[in-house]
N, C-alpha and C positions, 0 to 999 in steps of 0.2 A: 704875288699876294697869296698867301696862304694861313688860313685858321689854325693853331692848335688847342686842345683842349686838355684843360688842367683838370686831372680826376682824385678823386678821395683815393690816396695810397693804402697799397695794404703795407699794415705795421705789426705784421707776424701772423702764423699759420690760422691762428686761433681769433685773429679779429676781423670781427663781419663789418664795421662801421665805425667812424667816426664822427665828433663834433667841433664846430666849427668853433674854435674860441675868440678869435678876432683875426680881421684883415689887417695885415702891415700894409695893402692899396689898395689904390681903389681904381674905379675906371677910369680909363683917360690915362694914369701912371704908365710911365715907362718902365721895363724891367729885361733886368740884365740874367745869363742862364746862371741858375743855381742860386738869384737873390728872395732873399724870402718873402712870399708873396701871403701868408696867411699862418697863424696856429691851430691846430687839431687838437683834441683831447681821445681819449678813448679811456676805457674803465681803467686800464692798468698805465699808460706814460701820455705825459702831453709833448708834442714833437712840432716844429717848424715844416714847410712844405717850400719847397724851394721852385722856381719857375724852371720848368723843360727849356724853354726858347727865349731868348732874347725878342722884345717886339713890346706892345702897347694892349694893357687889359682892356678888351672892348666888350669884355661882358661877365658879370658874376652873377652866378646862376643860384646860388647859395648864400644865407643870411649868418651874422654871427648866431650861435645857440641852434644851429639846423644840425639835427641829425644824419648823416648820408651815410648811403650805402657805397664797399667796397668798390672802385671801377666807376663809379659813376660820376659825369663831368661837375663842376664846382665852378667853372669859373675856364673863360676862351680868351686867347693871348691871338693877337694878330701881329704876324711878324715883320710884315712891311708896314711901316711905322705911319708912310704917306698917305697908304689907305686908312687908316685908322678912324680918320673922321667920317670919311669916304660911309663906310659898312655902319657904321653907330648908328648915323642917320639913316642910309637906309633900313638899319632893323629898324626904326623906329616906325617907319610909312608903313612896313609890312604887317607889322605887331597891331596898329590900327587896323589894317583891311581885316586880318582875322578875327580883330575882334568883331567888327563889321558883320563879317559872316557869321558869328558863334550868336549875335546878339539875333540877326534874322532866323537862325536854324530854331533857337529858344524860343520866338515869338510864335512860329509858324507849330511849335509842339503843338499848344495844346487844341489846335484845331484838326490834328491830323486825328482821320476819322478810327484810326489804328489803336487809339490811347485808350477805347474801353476796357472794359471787365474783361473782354480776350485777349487783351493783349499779351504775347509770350513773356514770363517771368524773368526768361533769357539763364544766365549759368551761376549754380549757386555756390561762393567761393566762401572757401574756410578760410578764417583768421586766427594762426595759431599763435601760441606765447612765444616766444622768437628766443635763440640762443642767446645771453649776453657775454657771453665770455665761455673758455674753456674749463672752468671748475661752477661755473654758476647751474645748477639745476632746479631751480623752480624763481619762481618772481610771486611776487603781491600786487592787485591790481589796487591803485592810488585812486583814479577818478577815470571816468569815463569823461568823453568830450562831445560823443555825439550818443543821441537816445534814438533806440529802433522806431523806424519810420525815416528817420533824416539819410539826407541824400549825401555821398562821399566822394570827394575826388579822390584818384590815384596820389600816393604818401601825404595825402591831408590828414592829421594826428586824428584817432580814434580813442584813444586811452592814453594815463601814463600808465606808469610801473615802476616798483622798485625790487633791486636787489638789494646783498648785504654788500654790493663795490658801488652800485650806483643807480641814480634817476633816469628812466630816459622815456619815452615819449615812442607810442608803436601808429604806424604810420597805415593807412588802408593798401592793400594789396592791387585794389584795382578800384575804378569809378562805381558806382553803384549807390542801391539803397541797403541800409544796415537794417537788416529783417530780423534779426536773434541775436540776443545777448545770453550768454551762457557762464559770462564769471558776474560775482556784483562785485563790490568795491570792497576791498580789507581780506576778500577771496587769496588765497594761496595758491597757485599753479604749477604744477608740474611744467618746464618746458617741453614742446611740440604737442601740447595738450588743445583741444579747441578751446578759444572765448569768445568768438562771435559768428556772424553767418552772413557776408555781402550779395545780395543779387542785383544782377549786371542786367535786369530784366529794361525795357525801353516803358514800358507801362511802370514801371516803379521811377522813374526819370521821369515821364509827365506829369505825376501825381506829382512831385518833389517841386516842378516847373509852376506849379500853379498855386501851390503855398506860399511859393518865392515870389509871384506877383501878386500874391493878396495881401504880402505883408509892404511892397512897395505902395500899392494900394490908401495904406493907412498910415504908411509914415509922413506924406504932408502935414496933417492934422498936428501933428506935434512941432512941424517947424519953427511957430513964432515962439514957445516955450524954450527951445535950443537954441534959438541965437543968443537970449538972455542969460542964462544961465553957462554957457560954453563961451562969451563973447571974447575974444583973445587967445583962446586956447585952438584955433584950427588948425595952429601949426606943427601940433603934438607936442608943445612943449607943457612942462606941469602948470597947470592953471594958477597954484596958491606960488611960483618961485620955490618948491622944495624940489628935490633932489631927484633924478630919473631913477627908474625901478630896477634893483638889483636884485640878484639869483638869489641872495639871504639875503632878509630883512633882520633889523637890529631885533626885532620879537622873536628870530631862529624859527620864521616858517618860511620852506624852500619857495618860489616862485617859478611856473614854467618858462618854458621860453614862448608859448604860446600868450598866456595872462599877461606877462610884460609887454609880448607885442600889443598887446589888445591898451594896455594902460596908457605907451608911450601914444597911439595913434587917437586915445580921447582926453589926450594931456592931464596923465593924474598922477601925480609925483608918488615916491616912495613913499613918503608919510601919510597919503592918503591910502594907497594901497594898502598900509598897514592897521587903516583902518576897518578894513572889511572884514565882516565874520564871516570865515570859510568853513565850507561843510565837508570837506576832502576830511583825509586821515590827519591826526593831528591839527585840524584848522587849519587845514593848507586851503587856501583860494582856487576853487574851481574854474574852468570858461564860464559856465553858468552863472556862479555868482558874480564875477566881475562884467557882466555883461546884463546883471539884474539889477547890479550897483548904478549901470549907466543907463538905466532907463527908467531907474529911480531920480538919477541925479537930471536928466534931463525931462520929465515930467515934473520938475519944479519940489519932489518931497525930499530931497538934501539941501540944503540952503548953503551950506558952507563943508569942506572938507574937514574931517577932522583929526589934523593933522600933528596935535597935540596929543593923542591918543596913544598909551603905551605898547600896548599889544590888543591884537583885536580878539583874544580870549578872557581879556581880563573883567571880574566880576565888578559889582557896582563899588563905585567909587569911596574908599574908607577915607578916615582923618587924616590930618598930614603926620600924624603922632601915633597913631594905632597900626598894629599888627592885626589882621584877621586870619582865619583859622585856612591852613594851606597856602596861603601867601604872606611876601612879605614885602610892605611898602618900600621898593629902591626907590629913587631920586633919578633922574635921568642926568648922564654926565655936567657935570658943572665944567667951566670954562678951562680947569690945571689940568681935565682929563682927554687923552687924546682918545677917540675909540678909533679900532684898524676893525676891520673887514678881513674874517678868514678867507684868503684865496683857494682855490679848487684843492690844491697840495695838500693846506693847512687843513683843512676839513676832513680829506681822507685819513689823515694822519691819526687824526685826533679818531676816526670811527673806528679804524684799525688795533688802534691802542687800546680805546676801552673794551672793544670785542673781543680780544685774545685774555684782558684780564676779567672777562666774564665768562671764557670759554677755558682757560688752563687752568690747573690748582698750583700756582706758581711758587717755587722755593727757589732760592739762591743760594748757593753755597761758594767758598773762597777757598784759594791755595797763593802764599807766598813761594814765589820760584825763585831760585837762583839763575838768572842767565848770563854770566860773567861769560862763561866759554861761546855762547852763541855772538855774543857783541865783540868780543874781542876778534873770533873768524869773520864777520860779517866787516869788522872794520880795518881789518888788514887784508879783504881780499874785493872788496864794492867796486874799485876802480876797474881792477881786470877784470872783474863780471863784465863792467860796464864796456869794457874794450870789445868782450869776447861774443857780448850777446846784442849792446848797442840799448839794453834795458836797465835802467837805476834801479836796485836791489836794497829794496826795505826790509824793512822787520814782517810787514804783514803775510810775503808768501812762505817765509821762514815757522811764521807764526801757524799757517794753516797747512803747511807740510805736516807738522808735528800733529795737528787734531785730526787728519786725516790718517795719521798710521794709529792714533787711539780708535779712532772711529770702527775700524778693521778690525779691532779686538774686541769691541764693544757694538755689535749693529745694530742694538734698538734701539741707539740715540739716534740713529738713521731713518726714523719710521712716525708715523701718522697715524690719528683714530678716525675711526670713519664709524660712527655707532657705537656696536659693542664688539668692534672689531681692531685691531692693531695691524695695520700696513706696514712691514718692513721692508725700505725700500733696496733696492741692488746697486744703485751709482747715486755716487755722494754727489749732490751739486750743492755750492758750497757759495751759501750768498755771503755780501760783502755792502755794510750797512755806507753807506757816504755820503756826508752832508755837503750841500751845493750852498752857495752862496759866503756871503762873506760873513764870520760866524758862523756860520749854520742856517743863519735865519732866512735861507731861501728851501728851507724843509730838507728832505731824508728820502732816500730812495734807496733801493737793495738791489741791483743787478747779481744775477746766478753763474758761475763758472759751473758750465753742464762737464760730470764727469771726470770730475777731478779729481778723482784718485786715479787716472791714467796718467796723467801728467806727472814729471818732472820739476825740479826748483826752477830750471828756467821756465816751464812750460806756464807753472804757475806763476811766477814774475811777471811771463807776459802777459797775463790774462788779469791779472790785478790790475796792473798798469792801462790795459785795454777799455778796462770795464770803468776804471776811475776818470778816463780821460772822457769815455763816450757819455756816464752820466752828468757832469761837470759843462759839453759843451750841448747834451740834449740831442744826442744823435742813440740813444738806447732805445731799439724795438721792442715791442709788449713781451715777446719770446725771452728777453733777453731776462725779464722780470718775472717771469715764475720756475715753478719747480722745483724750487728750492728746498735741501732738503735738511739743513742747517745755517747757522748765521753768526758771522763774526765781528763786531759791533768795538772798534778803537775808543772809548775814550781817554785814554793817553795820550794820544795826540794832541788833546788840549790840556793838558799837565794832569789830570785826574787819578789818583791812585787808584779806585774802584768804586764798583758802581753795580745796581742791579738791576739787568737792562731788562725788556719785555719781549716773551716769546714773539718771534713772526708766525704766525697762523698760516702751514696747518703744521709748524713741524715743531717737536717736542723739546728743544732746547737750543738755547743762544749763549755764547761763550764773549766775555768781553774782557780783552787787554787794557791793565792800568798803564800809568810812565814808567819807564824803568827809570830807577834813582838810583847813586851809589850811597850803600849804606854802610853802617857796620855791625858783622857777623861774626858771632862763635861758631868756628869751624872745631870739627875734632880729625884731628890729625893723628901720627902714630907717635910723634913726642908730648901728648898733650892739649890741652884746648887750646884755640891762639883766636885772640880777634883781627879778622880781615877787612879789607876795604873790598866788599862786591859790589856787581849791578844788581839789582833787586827789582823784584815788581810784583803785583797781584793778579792773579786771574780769576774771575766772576764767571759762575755759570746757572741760566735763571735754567729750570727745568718741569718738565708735566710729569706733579706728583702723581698723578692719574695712571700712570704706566710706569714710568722711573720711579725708584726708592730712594731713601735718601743714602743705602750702601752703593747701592749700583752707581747712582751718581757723584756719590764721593771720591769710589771706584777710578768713576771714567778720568774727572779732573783732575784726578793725582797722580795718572796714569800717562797725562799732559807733560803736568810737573815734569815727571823723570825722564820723558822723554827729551824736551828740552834742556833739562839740568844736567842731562849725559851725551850733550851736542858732539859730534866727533868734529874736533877743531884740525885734522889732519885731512877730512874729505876734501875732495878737486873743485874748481869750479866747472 
C-alpha cells in the first residue's frame, strides 16, 4: 500500500504556478500511468497532467479554477487499488476528529486570559505583488477580498490582479490578521513591490475568534426568512433553472473563481449573477457584493432574480424603438442565433491582437517571387531527404532558411522597443504561427525555434516538424512559447494568395507565405521576351513603422525575393 502524490508540474523555467482548468476524474476513478488525470492552464499554454502511477484517486486536494503553486500536491493516487476504500474512509474519521479539536482550540480562545491588549503581535509578514510570468513587470490591483482587521488563512485569496497576459487571484502567505493595506484598487504596481502587511500575532486571531461568534450569534434570527426565500436551492443548484456561473458572462464582465464558488454554493445561476452591480474595475462583481447580494436576497429585499437583465451596467430602461445617447438598444439573441462562449484560447487571442494593433504603427508591404527553382529541387529530392534524415521536407524550413540569411543582412528586423530604446537582439528565434484544430477553429499558437540561425535545413526540418507535432498534440511547455524574435505565419496552406498578418508583440515584424500557383510570366531572356509557365507566389511582410521604414523594409522583403528566386538547385541533401 503506498500513497503517491500528484503535484502542479513545472511548465518552463519561467513559470511559478498554474490553474486548474478541469478534472478528467475524479475520486474513486481508476488511472492508468501517463493517463490524463486533469488540465492546467498557466499565462502562456494550457497542457494535460498525466498520472505518475497506476492506482485509484483517493483524494484531490485542488478545485477546478485554483491557482497552485509550482511542486505543490493537487491531488494523491493510492496504488494498491484494494486499500483504496480502505484509506478514503479512514481520512474521513480523522478529518472529523481534527475538526473536533480545531472546533475545541477555537472555543477555548477567547477565554484564554492571554488574549488581552498584551498579547504578542507575533511576526509581521509582507505581501508582495508576485511574478507572473518572465516579461510581466508590474500588475493592477482588481479588488481586494479581505479589508484590514479580517482574519486570513494560509493561500486564502487576499486580492485579485491583473496583467496585460492575464487574471489571477494572490493568495495570503501565511494565517494571520491583514493589519495594512498599501495598494487600493485600479493601483498599478511594480512587481516584488509591498501591498499589504499580515500579522501572525495570536491576539489578532482572538480578536478575529470573537467576531466570528458574534456573527454566528445573530445568524439564527434570519433563519425563518431563508428557508422561504432559498426553499430548493440548498443543493447549489440555480434557484430560477438558468444556467451555472461562467468565467465570462454574456455582459463581458470576468468572474473569479472565488464569486462563482460563492454563487454556485447559494444557487444563483449565471443570469442572476449578471444581475449584480459590481463595484470592481469595469463592474466586475466583488466577494463583497455578491455576498451583500445574498443577504439582501435572504433578508427578504430581492423578491425575484433578475434574470432578464442585460447587463448589470446598463442605464434605466429606454423604448424598444429608441437609441439613447452612448448606447444602443441590442435585442438579445433570437432563436436563428447560436451564441458560443469564448474559450480561454479564444480570448487570449483576441487581447493579443488588439494590443499589438494598439501598440505597432503597422504597414504591410508585398513582393511577387518566383520559386520554380526551389519547387522543382524540393520535389525531386523530398523522398531522399526523407530516406536520409527519416523528416518530411516542406516548404516551411526552406521558407525560413532563406529569412534567416536576409535577417543577417538586415539585424534590426531582429530587435524590440522597450521605451525609447531599440533592443537588437543577437539569436534569431524564429516563431512559427500553427493553427490547432480542424480549420483552425481550435485557435493559434506560436512555438519559438530558439537559435536558429545555428541550424542547418535539416536542423530546421526538424525543428518545424517538432514544434508542429508538440503544439497540435498539446505537449508544448511555456519556454517553448517565448522569445521570439520573429514570425512566420502560412496562409497558403489554405490556398490564400496573401494576406496582412498582425505583428506578435514584442517583435517588430511578421513575414507570411501565400499558395504557390503556376502561372504565366514574361521572362527576359538573351533571344527576347518569351512567356513561361512558373510556380509563383506572394510574400507579406506587416512591420513596426516606429523603427523600420518603409525603404529598409522594402529593402529586407526583396532581399527574400532574390534570395529564394536564386535557390541553387545543384545543392546536396
Amino acid at each position: 500500500m503506498a500513497k503517491v502524490e500528484v503535484v502542479m508540474p513545472q511548465m518552463g523555467e519561467s513559470v511559478m504556478e498554474g490553474t486548474i482548468i478541469e478534472w478528467s476524474k475524479s475520486v474513486g476513478d481508476s488511472v492508468e500511468v501517463d493517463e490524463t488525470i486533469l488540465e492546467v492552464a498557466t499565462d502562456k499554454v494550457d497542457t494535460e497532467v498525466p498520472s505518475p502511477e497506476a492506482g485509484v484517486i483517493v483524494e484531490i486536494l485542488a478545485e477546478e479554477g485554483d491557482t497552485i503553486e509550482v511542486g505543490n500536491p493537487i491531488a494523491i493516487i493510492e496504488t494498491d487499488k484494494d486499500a483504496a476504500d480502505d484509506i478514503s474512509s479512514g481520512g474521513t474519521e480523522e478529518s472529523e476528529e481534527e475538526k473536533e479539536k480545531e472546533t475545541e482550540t477555537v472555543d477555548a480562545s477567547p477565554e484564554d486570559p492571554g488574549s488581552g491588549n498584551g498579547e504578542d503581535e507575533g511576526e509581521r509578514i509582507e505581501v508582495v505583488m508576485p511574478q507572473m510570468g518572465e516579461s510581466v513587470v508590474e500588475a493592477t490591483v482588481i479588488g481586494w477580498n479581505k479589508n484590514v482587521g479580517d482574519s486570513v488563512e494560509e493561500d486564502e485569496t487576499l486580492l485579485e490582479i491583473s496583467t496585460d497576459k492575464v487574471d489571477s487571484e494572490v493568495p495570503s502567505p501565511s494565517s494571520g490578521t491583514l493589519v495594512e493595506v498599501l495598494a487600493e484598487e485600479n493601483d498599478t504596481i511594480e512587481v516584488g513591490q509591498t501591498i499589504a502587511v499580515i500579522s501572525t500575532g495570536s491576539g489578532a486571531s482572538a480578536s478575529s475568534t470573537k467576531k466570528k461568534e458574534e456573527k454566528k450569534e445573530t445568524a439564527p434570527k434570519e433563519e425563518p426568512k431563508q428557508e422561504v426565500v432559498t426553499a430548493g436551492t440548498t443543493n447549489g443548484a440555480p434557484s430560477d433553472g438558468g444556467s451555472e456561473p461562467q468565467r465570462v458572462g454574456s455582459d463581458g464582465r470576468f468572474y473569479s473563481p472565488l464569486v462563482r464558488s460563492i454563487a454556485q454554493e447559494e444557487g444563483i445561476s449565471q443570469e442572476e449573477l449578471e444581475s449584480i452591480d459590481g463595484s470592481g474595475q469595469g463592474g466586475r462583481v466583488s466577494k463583497n457584493d455578491i455576498l451583500a447580494y445574498v443577504e439582501d436576497r435572504k433578508a427578504g429585499k430581492i423578491s425575484a432574480p433578475a434574470a432578464k437583465k442585460t447587463s448589470g451596467r446598463a442605464p434605466a430602461k429606454a423604448s424598444d424603438d429608441s437609441i439613447s445617447a452612448g448606447q444602443l438598444d441590442v435585442k438579445a439573441p433570437t432563436g436563428d442565433v447560436e451564441v458560443i462562449k469564448m474559450d480561454r484560447m479564444r480570448k487570449m487571442i483576441a487581447e493579443h491582437m488588439v494590443k499589438s494593433k494598439q501598440t505597432s504603427a503597422h504597414v504591410t508591404t508585398f513582393a511577387e517571387v518566383d520559386v520554380t527553382n526551389m519547387v522543382r529541387w524540393r520535389n525531386a529530392n523530398k523522398a531522399k531527404f526523407k530516406d536520409n534524415t527519416g523528416v518530411k521536407l516542406t516548404f516551411t524550413p526552406l521558407f525560413v532558411e532563406a529569412i534567416i540569411k536576409a535577417m543577417l543582412e538586415f539585424p534590426l528586423i531582429n530587435s524590440s522597443i522597450n521605451g525609447d530604446e531599440i533592443h537588437v537582439k543577437k539569436d534569431i528565434n524564429f516563431g512559427l504561427a500553427v493553427a490547432l484544430g480542424q480549420g483552425g477553429e481550435g485557435g493559434l499558437i506560436v512555438p519559438v525555434i530558439k537559435r536558429a540561425q545555428e541550424k542547418n535545413l535539416v536542423g530546421l526540418a526538424n525543428s518545424v516538424n517538432e514544434m508542429a507535432l508538440k503544439a497540435r498534440s498539446k505537449k508544448l511547455s511555456p519556454d517553448d512559447l517565448v522569445g521570439g524574435t520573429i514570425t512566420l505565419t502560412n496562409y497558403g496552406s489554405v490556398g490564400n494568395l496573401m494576406g496582412t498578418p498582425i505583428i506578435n508583440q514584442p517583435q517588430v515584424a511578421i513575414i507570411g507565405t501565400g499558395a504557390i500557383e503556376k502561372r504565366p510570366v514574361v521572362l527576359e531572356t538573351e533571344a527576347g521576351d518569351v512567356i513561361a509557365i512558373r510556380q509563383m507566389m506572394y510574400l507579406s511582410m506587416s512591420y513596426d513603422h516606429r523603427i523600420i521604414d518603409g525603404a529598409h523594409g522594402g529593402a529586407f522583403l526583396n532581399r527574400i525575393k532574390e534570395i529564394l528566386e536564386n535557390f541553387d538547385t545543384d545543392r546536396s541533401v
